[in-house]
C-alpha positions in Angstrom: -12.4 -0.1 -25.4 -13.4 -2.4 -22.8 -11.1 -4.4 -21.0 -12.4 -7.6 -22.5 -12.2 -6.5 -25.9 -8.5 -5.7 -25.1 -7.6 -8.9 -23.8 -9.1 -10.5 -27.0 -6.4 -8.6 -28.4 -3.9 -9.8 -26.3 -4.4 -13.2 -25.6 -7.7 -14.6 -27.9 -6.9 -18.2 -26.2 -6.9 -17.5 -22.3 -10.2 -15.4 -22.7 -11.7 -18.2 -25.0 -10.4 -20.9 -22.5 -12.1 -18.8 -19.5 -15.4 -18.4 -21.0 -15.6 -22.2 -22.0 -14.6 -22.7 -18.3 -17.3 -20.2 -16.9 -20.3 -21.8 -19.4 -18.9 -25.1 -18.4 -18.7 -25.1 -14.7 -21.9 -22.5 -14.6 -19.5 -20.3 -12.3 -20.0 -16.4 -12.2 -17.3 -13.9 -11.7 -18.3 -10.2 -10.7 -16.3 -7.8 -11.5 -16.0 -4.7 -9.0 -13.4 -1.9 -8.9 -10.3 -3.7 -9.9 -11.2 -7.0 -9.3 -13.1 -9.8 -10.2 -14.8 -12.0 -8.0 -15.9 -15.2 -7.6 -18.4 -16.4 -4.3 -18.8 -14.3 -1.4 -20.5 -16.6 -0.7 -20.7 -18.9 -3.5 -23.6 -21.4 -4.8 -25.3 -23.8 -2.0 -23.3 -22.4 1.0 -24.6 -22.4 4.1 -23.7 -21.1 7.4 -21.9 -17.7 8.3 -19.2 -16.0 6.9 -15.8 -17.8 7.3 -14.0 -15.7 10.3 -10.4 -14.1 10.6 -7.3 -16.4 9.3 -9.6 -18.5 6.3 -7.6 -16.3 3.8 -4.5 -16.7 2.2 -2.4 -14.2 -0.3 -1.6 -15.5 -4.3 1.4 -13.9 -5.6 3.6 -14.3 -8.7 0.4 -15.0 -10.9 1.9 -15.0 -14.8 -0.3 -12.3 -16.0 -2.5 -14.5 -18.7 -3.4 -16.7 -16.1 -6.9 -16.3 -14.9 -10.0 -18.0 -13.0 -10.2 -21.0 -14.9 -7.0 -22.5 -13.8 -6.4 -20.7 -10.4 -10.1 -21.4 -8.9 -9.6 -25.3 -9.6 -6.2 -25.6 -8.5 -7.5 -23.8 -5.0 -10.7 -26.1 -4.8 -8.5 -29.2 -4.5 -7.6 -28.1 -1.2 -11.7 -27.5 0.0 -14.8 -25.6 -0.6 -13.4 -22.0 -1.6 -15.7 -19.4 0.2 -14.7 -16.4 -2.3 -11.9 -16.1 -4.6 -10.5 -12.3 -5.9 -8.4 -11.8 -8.6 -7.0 -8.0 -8.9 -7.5 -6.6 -12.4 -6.3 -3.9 -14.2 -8.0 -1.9 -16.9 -6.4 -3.7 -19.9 -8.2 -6.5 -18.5 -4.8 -8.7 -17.6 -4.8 -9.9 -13.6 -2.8 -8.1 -11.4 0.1 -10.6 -10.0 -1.9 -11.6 -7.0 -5.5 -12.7 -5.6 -6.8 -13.8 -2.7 -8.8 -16.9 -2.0 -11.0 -17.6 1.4 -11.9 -21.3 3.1 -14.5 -21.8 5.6 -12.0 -22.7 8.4 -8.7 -21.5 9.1 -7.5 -25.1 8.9 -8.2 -25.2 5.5 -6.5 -22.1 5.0 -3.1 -23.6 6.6 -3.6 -26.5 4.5 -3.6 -24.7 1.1 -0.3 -22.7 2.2 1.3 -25.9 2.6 0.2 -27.7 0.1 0.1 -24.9 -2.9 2.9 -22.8 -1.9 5.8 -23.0 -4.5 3.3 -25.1 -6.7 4.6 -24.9 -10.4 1.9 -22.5 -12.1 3.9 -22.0 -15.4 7.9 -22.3 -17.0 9.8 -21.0 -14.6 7.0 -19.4 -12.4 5.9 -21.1 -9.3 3.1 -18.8 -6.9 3.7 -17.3 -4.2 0.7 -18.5 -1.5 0.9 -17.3 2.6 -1.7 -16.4 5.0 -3.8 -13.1 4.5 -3.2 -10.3 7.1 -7.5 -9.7 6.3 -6.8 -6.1 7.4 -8.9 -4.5 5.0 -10.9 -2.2 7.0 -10.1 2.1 8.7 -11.5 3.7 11.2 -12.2 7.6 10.6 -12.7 9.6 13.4 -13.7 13.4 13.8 -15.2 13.9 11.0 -18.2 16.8 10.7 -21.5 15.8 12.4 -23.3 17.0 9.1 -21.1 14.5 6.6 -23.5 11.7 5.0 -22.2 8.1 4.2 -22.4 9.1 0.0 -21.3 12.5 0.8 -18.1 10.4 2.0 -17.8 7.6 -0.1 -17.7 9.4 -3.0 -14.5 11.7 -0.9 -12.8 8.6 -0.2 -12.6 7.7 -3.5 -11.1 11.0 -5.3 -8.3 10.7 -2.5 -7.6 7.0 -2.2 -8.5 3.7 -4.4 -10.1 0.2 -4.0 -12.4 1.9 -1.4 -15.7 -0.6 -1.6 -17.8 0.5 1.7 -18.7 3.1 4.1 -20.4 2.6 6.9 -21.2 6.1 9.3 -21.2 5.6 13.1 -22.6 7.6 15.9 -22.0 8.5 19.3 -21.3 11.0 22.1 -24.3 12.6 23.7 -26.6 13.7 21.4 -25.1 11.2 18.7 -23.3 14.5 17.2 -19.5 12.6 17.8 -19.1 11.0 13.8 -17.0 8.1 12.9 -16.6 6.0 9.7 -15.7 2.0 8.7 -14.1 2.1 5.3 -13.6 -1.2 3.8 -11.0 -1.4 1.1 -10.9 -4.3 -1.3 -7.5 -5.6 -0.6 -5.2 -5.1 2.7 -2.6 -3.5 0.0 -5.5 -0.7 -1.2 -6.1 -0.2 3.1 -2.3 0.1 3.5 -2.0 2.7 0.8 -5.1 4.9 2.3 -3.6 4.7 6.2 -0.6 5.9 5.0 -2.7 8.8 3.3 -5.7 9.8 3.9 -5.1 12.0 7.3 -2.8 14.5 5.1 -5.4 14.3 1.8 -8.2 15.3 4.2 -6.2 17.9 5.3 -5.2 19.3 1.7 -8.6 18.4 -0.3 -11.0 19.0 2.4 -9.4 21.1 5.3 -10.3 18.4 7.5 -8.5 16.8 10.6 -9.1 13.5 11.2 -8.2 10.2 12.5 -7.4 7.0 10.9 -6.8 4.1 12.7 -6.7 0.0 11.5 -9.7 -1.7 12.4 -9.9 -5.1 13.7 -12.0 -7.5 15.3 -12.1 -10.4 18.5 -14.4 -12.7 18.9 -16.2 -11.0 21.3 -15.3 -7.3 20.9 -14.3 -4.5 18.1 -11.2 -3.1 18.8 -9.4 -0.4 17.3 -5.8 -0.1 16.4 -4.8 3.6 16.3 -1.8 3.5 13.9 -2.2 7.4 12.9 -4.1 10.5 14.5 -4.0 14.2 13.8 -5.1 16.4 16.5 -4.6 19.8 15.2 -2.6 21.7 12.5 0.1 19.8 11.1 3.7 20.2 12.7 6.4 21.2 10.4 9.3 17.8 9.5 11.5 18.9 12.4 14.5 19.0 9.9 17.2 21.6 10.7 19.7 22.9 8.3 23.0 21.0 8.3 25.3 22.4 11.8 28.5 21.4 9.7 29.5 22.8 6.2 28.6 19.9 3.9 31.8 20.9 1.3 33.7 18.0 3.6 31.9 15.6 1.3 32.7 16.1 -2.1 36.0 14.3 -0.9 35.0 11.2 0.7 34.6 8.0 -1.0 30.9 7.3 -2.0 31.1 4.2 -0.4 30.5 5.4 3.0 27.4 6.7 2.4 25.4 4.3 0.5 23.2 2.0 2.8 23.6 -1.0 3.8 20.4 -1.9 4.8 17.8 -3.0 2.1 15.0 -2.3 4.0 13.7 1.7 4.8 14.6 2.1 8.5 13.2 3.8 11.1 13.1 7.4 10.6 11.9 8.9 14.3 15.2 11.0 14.7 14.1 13.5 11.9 10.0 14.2 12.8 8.6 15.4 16.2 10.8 18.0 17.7 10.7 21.8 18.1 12.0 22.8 14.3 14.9 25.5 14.6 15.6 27.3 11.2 16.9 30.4 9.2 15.2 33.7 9.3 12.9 33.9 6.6 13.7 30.7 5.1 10.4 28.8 4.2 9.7 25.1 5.3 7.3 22.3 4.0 4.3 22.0 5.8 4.2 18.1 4.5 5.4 15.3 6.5 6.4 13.8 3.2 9.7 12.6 3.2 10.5 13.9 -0.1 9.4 17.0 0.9 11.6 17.3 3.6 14.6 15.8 1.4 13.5 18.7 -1.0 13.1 21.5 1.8 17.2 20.4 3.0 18.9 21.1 0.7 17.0 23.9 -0.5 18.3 25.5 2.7 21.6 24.1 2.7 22.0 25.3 -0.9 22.6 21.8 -2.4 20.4 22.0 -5.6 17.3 19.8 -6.3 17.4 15.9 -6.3 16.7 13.8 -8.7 16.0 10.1 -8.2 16.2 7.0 -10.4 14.5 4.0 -9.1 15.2 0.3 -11.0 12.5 -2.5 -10.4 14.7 -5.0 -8.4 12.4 -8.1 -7.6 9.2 -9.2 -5.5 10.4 -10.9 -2.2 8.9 -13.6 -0.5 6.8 -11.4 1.9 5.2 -10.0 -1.1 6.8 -6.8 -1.3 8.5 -5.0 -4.1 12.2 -4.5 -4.0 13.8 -1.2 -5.7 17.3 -0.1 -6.1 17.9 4.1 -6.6 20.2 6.5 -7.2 19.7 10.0 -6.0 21.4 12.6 -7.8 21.9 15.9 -5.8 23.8 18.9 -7.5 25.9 20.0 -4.7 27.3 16.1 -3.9 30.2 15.1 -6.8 28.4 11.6 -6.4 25.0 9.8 -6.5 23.8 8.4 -3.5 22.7 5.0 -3.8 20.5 1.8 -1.7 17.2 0.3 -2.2 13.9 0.2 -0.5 11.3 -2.4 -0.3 7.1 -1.2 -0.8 4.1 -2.9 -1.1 2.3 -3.4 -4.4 0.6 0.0 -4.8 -3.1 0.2 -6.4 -1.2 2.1 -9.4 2.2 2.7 -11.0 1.7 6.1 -9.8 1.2 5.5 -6.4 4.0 3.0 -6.0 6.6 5.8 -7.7 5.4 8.2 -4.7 6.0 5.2 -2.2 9.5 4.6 -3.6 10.4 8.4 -3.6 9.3 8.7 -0.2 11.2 5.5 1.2 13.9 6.6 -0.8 14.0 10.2 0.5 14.2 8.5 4.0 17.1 6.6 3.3 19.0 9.9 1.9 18.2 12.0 4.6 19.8 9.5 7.1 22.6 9.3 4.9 23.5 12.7 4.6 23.3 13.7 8.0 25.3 10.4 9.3 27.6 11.7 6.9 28.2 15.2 7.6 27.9 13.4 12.0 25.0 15.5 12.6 22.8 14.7 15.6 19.4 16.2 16.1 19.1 15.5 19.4 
């Protein structure tokens, strides 16, 4: 069924109301890979493309609330350039959208002006500048590779890909480089976290991903990630103090404080010292790592249990967990904070993994181990 015919199911008046508004105000929407689109450039404009800091970021869109309000309310503020609203299959928005003014002054104005604005009972959006990073750079990838060859690689390992663009260079233009363009900065933020590790398991390819952005007079690339080589092993040892101590001690001194995942540099980089044929993960995942730990220490397999919490300010997605692991006579618990993932899938990996973070922290803090 298509995803029109399913909202007709679920809300007959917000899909008559839109099509009355589209007939009405001759307006098209495109819809593309999770999203539909209005503009890009729209009707009669003329001139370039606005430039970096015309966008802003819509959050805490009711979910049967669609083009025919949103578009308006934004065109009050000035001419809207292009206007996205995320989609999923059943054919109900997203939560958020994105919509782009020719200047960045415009921009500033509809954040001041629309931010908080009442949408709905008890629902007022969410409405702050776009970051507009929406674009990797892949580097090091074989000489031979050809853009379709890629795009259609890209998008069995990561989603809301929309454009691949090959580059060439070195001396005999054998030195091959990619621009991927992702659909929404959430999308790119999902794939840099991913993509050097899914090249490496799907394709048995090392590459480079780095953010791409621009200057007004130069490209420039921000390396965020690289892989030069075989993966190193999570430099986790086994635990250098018997971990029995803790089935004692009062769960409260080992459940975070912090709501936010924090650094975790003191458990990835070093020489890995470990057991005689003891096997460890070759995945930089964190749960992986969580999983490998106590495997070696004997401590049974965790479980997790992650609770929705809320959606902050920033945008971000605020869970609460509890982590049950066999050998503890208590669950571990904190929360971690992600970014709205392209599906429910990928946003239960992201909380694992933040949340794997936050344990592994916790249990060596708590049996005073120090790597270094």
């Amino acid at each position: 069924m298509e995803g029109a015919d399913l909202l007709q199911l679920f809300n007959p008046q917000a899909l008559k109301a839109l099509k009355e508004w589209m007939q009405k105000s001759s307006t098209t929407l495109t819809q593309v890979n999770g999203q539909r689109k209005y503009g890009g450039p729209p009707p009669g404009w003329h001139g370039p493309a606005p430039g970096p800091g015309c966008e802003v970021f819509i959050s805490h869109i009711p979910r049967n609330v669609f083009e025919d309000t949103l578009i308006p309310l934004f065109q009050r503020v000035g001419t809207l350039y292009e206007f996205r609203l995320m989609m999923n299959f059943s054919g109900q928005n997203r939560g958020f959208a994105y919509a782009k003014y020719g200047d960045q002054v415009t921009a500033i104005t509809a954040v001041k002006t629309l931010n908080q604005h009442r949408i709905a009972d008890g629902v007022r959006l969410m409405v702050r500048r776009s970051m507009e990073k929406r674009q990797l750079w892949i580097e090091d990838l074989p000489p031979d590779v050809s853009q379709d060859e890629l795009l259609m690689m890209l998008r069995q390992i990561s989603e809301g890909v929309e454009d691949v663009t090959l580059k060439f260079s070195g001396p005999k233009g054998g030195d091959v480089a990619a621009v991927v363009s992702y659909f929404t900065h959430i999308a790119a933020s999902m794939a840099n976290k991913v993509l050097v590790e899914a090249f490496k398991k799907q394709y048995g390819m090392s590459v480079t991903v780095r953010w791409m952005t621009f200057t007004a007079k130069s490209k420039h690339v921000e390396k965020t990630k690289q892989d030069n080589g075989p993966p190193a092993p999570p430099s986790l040892k086994p635990l250098s103090k018997p971990f029995s101590h803790l089935h004692t001690q009062p769960s409260h001194h080992i459940i975070p404080t912090h709501t936010t995942p924090q650094p975790f540099t003191r458990a990835v980089g070093a020489p890995v010292t470990q057991p005689r044929n003891e096997p460890i993960s070759q995945s930089r995942d964190a749960a992986s790592q969580l999983k490998w730990l106590c495997e070696v220490n004997k401590l049974g397999t965790p479980r997790y249990e992650a609770r929705y919490n809320h959606i902050g300010p920033d945008g971000f997605l605020y869970f609460t967990y509890k982590v049950m692991i066999p050998a503890l006579s208590f669950p571990l618990y904190g929360s971690v904070q992600i970014l709205p993932g392209t599906s429910a899938r990928a946003m239960k990996g992201e909380v694992h993994r933040a949340t794997a973070e936050q344990v592994i922290q916790t249990i060596y803090t708590a049996a005073r181990w120090q790597p270094f």
